[in-house]
N, C-alpha and C positions, 0 to 999 in steps of 0.2 A: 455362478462362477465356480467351476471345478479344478480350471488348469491350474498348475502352479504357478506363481508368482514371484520375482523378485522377494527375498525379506525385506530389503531397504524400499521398494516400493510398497509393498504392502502396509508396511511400517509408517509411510506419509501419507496414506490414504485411513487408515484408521484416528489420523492426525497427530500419531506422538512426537512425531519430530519432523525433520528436512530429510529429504532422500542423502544429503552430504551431512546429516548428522547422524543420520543410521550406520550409512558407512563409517564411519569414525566410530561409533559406537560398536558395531559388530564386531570393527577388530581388533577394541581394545577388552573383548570380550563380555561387555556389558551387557548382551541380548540372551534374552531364554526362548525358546522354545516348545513347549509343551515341558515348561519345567530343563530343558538341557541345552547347557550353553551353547552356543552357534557362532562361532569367531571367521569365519572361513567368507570371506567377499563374494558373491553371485550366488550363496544360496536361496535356493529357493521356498515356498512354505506353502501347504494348502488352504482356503481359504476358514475352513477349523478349529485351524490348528490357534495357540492361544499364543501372544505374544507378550511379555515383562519385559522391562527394562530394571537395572540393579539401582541401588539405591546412587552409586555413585555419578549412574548418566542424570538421576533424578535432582541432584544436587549440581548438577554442570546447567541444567538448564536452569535450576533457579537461579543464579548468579544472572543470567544473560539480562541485557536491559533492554527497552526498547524506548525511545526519545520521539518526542516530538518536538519539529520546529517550524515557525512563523519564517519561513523562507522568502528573504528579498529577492528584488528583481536582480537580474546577473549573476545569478549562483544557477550550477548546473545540477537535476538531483543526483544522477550517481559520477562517476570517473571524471578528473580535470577533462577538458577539452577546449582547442581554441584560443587558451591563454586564461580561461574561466574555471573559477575556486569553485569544488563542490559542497556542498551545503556542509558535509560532518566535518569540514574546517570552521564550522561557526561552532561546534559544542568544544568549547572552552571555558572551563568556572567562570572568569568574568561574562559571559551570555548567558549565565542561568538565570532563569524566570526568579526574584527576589521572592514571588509568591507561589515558589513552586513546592507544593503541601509533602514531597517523595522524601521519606527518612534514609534513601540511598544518599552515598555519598561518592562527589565524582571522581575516577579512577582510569586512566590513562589504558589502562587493560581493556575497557567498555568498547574504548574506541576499535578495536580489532574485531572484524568481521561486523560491523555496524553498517548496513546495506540499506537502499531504499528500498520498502514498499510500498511501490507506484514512484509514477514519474509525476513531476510536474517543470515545462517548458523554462527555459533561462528567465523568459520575458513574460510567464507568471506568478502570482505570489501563493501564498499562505501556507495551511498544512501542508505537512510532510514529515511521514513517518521513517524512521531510522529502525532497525531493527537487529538484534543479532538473536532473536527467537527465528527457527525456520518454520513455528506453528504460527506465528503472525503473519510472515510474508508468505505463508500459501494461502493462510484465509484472506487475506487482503489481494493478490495478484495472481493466486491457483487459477487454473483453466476453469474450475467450475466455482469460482469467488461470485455470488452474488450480493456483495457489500453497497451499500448507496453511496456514492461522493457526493458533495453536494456543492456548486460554485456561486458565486455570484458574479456577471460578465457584464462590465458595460457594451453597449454596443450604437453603432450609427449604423443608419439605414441608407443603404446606397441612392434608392430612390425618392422622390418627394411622396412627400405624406409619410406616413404610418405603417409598417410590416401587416400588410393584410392576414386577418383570423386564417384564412387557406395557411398562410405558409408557418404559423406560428403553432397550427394542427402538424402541419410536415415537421417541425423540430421534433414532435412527441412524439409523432410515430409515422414513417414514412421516408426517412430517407437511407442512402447506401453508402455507402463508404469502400472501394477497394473492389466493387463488383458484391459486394455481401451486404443483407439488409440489416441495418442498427437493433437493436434493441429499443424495443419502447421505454420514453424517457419521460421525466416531468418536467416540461417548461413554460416556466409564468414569466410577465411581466413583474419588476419588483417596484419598479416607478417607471418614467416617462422613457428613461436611458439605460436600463437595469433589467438584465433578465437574471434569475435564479435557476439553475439547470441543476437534474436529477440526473443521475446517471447508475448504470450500472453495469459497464465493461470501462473500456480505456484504453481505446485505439490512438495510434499517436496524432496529437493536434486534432485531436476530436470536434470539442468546441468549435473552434476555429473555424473547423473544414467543414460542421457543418451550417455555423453565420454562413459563411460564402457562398452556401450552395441554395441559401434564403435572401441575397443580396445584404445581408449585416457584414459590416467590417467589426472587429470586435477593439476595441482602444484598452480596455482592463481584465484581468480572470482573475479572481480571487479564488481556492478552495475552502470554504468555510466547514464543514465535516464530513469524517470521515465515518460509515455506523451510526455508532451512537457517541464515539466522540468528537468534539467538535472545539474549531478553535479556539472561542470562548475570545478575553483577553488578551492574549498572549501577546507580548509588543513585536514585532518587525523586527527580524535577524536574532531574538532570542530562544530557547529554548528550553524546556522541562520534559521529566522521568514522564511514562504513563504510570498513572495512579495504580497500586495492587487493585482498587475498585473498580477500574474501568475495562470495558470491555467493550470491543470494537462491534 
């Protein structure tokens, strides 16, 4: 790579921030350059050259939080729609986890620019991250995120008997979605009704679409982790800080 590049993209490709944090940062003067401030929007940088950020963007993103929450059925993950509350109307002090170990304390300010990373459908449950880091929601839903979600789906089999070995081989590896071929996935039976599906992109109604295309109708999706965090305990509609120790 010799051309030049965007600062602000280069900038979220090295991962220090969001492409809209850059920006913000650039033109509050916060960005160095080979050591010389750079305030000016659409500059470019080679790919060399060294990039800082001042202490002060360093200090705006420690402050940022990132929340996870045990998301009920009928909350939508991001913007109202349809008449339907989105999930960062449930982070409210009275829905924090009692046994939530984060020494932050909650601040009405959090709430501002708290965005999901990744979707999860009205009429699924579980994890679901909140964010106002733009280095979590690119490693979690960046074009090149290879994070593992993990669910657990109940499902009925349209036909009698049993989902034949053939098509329960086709969840893992073999089907299409959109005219494009899926990523290989890992999917087990978890009992008689129960599959546990691996994944690692996040096409919309994935699952779903691809029960359907195996004859399963799917009746529950739960997402149980996300990486290496995972939802643990956490009760239904409440919510907790991610740990400083945890890491997706």
């Amino acid at each position: 790579m010799t051309e030049p590049l965007r600062l602000s993209k280069r900038m979220s490709e090295l991962g220090l921030c969001s492409r809209r944090e850059a920006d913000e940062w650039i033109a509050k003067g916060w960005v160095r350059v080979d050591g010389q401030v750079v305030s000016e929007l659409g500059s470019k940088v080679l790919p060399h050259q060294k990039i800082t950020i001042e202490k002060q963007a360093q200090a705006q993103q420690a402050r940022r939080v990132t929340v996870l929450i045990n998301k009920p059925m009928g909350f939508v993950s991001g913007q109202a729609e349809d008449g339907y509350k989105p999930a960062v109307t449930l982070v409210r002090p009275e829905n924090r986890w009692s046994q939530d170990k984060s020494a932050l304390q909650f601040l009405p300010a959090q709430l501002k620019s708290l965005v999901p990373a990744g979707r999860l459908d009205i009429d699924s449950v579980g994890l679901l991250v909140l964010t106002q880091d733009g280095r979590i929601a690119k490693q979690l839903i960046g074009e090149d995120s290879e994070i593992e979600k993990e669910y657990l789906v109940r499902v009925k089999y349209a036909n009698s008997g049993r989902l034949p070995d053939q098509d329960l081989k086709r969840l893992n590896h073999g089907l299409s979605l959109d005219g494009q071929a899926l990523l290989p996935a890992k999917v087990q039976w978890q009992n008689e009704d129960q599959l546990c599906f691996v994944l690692r992109e996040g096409k919309k109604r994935q699952i779903r679409r691809m029960c359907e295309l195996v004859g399963l109708k799917v009746l529950g999706l739960k997402r149980v982790r996300i990486g290496q965090v995972k939802l643990g305990n956490l009760p239904t509609g409440q919510w907790r800080y991610l740990g400083e120790d945890e890491r997706f």
